[in-house]
C-alpha positions in Angstrom: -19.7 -2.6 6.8 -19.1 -5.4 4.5 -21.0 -5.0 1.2 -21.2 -7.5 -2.1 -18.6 -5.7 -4.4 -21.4 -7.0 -7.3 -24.7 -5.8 -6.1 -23.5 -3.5 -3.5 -25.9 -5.2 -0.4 -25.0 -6.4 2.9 -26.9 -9.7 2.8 -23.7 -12.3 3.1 -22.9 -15.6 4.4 -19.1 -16.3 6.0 -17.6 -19.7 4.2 -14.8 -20.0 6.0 -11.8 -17.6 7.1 -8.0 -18.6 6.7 -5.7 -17.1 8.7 -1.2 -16.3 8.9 0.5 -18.3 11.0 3.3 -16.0 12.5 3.9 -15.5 16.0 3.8 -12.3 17.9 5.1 -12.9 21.4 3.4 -10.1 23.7 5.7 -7.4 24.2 4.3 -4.8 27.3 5.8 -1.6 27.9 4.0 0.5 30.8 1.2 -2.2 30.3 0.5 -1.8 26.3 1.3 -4.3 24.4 3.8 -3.1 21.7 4.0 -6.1 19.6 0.0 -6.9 19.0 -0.7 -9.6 17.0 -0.1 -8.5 13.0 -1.7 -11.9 11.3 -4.1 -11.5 8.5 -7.5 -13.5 8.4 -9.2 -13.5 5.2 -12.8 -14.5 5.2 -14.7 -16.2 1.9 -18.5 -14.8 1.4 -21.4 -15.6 -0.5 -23.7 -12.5 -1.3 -27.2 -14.3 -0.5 -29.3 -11.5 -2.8 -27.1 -12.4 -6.0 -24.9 -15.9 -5.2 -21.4 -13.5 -5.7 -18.4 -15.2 -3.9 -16.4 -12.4 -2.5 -13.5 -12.3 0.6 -12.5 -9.7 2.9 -9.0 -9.3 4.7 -9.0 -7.9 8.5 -5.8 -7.5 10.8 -6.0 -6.9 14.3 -10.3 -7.2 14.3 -10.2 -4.0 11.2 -10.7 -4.3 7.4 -7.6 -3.8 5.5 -9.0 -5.2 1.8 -12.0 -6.1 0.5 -11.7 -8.3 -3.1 
């Protein structure tokens, strides 16, 4: 869950998310894919109980990092 690193709550808005631009070309072997796509979206938040801008980083839909 993605919490305000200031006043700890999980009462955001999403700004905008930027994203890596490399290319993963799908690589299947038996049907996985084996080369999934590694890009790292970071997201810019505002905390709408105490106005903090903070960002998050996910790869692959999971949190790595939150700042």
């Amino acid at each position: 869950m993605i919490k305000c690193p200031k006043c700890g709550k999980s009462y955001y808005m999403e700004k905008y998310t930027t994203c890596t631009a490399m290319y993963f070309p799908p690589i299947y072997k038996d049907g996985v894919n084996i080369n999934p796509d590694r890009n790292i979206s970071t997201t810019i938040c505002v905390c709408l109980e105490c106005q903090h801008v903070f960002s998050y980083q996910a790869c692959g839909g999971e949190l790595i990092c939150e700042a």
